[in-house]
N, C-alpha and C positions, 0 to 999 in steps of 0.2 A: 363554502368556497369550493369549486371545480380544481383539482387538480390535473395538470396537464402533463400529457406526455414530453420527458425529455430524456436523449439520450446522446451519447456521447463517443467519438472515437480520440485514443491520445493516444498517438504512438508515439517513441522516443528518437528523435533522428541520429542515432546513432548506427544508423545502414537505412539501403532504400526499401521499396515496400514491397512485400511478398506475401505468398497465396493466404498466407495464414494474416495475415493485417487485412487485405482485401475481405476477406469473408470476417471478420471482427467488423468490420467497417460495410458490411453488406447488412450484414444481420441488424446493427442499429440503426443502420438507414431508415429502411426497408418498416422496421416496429414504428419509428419516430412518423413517416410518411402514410401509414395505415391509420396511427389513430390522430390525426391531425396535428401533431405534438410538432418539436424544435430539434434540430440534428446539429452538433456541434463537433466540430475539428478543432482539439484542443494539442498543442505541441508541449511535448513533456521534455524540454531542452535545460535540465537544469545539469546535467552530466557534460558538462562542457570538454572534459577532457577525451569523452568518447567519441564526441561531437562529429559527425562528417559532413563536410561540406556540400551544399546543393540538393540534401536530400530532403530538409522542409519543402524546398520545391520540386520536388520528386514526388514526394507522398501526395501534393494538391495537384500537381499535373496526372499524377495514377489514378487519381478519385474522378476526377474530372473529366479523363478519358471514359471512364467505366461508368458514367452520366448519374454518380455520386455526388451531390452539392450541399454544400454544409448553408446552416442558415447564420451562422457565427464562425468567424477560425481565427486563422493567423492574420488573411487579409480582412476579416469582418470584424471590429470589434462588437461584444456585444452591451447591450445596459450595464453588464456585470465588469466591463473592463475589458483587458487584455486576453486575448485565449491561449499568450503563450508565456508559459510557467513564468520563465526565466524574467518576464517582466512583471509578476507578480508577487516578489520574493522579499518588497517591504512587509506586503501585507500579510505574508503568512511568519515572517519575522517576530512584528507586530506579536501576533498572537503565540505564538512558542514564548516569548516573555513573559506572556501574560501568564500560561499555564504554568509555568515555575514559577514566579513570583507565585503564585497560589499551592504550588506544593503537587500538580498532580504532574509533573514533568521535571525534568533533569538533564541537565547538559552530560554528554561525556568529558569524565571529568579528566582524562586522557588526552595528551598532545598526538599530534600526528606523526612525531619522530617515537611518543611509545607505545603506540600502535604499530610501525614501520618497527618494532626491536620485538612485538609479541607476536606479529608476524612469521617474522624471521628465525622465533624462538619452537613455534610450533611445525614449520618448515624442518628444523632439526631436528626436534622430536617425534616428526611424523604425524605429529595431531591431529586432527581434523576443527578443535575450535582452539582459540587461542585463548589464553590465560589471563582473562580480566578478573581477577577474584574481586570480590565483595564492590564491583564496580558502582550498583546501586547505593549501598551505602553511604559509600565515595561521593557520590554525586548527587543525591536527594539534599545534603545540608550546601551545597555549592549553587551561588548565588551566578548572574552573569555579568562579570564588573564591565564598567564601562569599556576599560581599556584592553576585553578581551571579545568585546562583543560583536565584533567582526571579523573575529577568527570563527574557522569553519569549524561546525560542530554539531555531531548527530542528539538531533531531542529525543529521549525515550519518556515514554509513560510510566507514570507510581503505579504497579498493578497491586492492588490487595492480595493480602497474604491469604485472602479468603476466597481468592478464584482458582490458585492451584489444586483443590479436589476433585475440580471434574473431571480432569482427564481419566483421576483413577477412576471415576463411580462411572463412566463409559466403557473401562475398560472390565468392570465390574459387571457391570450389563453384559456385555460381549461375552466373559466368563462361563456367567450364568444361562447362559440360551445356547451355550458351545458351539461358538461360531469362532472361526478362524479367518481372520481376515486372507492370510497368504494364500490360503486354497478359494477363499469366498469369488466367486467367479461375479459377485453384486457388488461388491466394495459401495458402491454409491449409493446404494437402494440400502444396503447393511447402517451405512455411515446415517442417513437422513431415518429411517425410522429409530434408529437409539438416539439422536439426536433429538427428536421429538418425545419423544418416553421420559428422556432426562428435563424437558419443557415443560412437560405436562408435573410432573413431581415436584420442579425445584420453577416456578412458574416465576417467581419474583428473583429470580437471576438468569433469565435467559438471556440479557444483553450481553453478560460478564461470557455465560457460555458460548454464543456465537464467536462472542470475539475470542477466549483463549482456546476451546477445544480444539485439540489436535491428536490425532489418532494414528 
């Protein structure tokens, strides 16, 4: 099977579009139209409270001007449905149930008035994160009852207790070859060859380390 090129712009209409959206949305254009592939304008509106008005139609009239043309968006649906989030939201629903009822997901098991109090709590004390202790605990044996299951509520993932080593044995690495990230004038070039060295050693968990490594 041929895999094809497809690439994607989603910004969030929560303001209009600027230099920095335009060349995010240049750069995938531009990949998508070179190797024959599919360009898609996907709207990430599910921030309703931030929401501003007229700027979905801001962002396709700015593309549009700049001879930018999606092959799927907000006006195009595509095979796959709707391109914009916000009417998408059974179906990713749908699936956040699924992954708790399977144990790899967890509702926060937190109201939104005790969040608005640990907020408020960490505001007084100056904090920088606010004091959910043993939240996963809390929330890995909580089911989603029916009569809660359209209250708003963020899905986290069950991470194994066996992905939190890498950061140390990256930092391990970084130790050992005495490199400083705050003077490292490479940070990125630093970050992608340890990153690969921990690949190469620990080869059957590089999905776990892409996704939790952080440096």
């Amino acid at each position: 099977m041929t895999l094809k090129t497809r690439t994607r712009f989603a910004p969030s209409p929560t303001g209009f579009m600027h230099i920095g959206g335009v060349r995010t949305a240049l750069f995938a254009y531009l990949l998508a139209r070179k190797n024959g592939g599919t360009f898609i304008l996907r709207i990430e509106d599910t921030d309703k409270e931030r929401e501003v008005a007229g700027s979905v139609q801001h962002i396709q009239d700015s593309l549009s001007w700049l001879g930018i043309e999606w092959d799927f968006g907000p006006n195009k649906p595509g095979p796959f449905g709707s391109c914009i989030q916000s009417e998408r939201l059974a179906i990713y629903k749908k699936y956040a149930l699924d992954l708790i009822a399977k144990g790899l997901a967890y509702p926060d098991p937190y109201t939104a008035e005790q969040i608005a109090g640990f907020r408020a709590e960490a505001e007084t004390t100056k904090s920088t994160t606010m004091a959910k202790e043993n939240m996963e605990e809390t929330g890995r044996g909580r089911s989603m009852k029916a009569e809660e299951s359209d209250e708003p509520r963020t899905i986290y993932w069950v991470m194994p207790s066996y992905a939190e080593p890498f950061k140390n044995q990256i930092m391990q690495i970084l130790a050992k070859e005495k490199i400083n990230l705050c003077k490292s004038k490479t940070f990125e070039k630093v970050f992608v060859n340890t990153t690969f060295k921990l690949a190469f050693a620990n080869s059957k968990n590089i999905k776990q380390l892409i996704v939790r490594t952080k440096v």
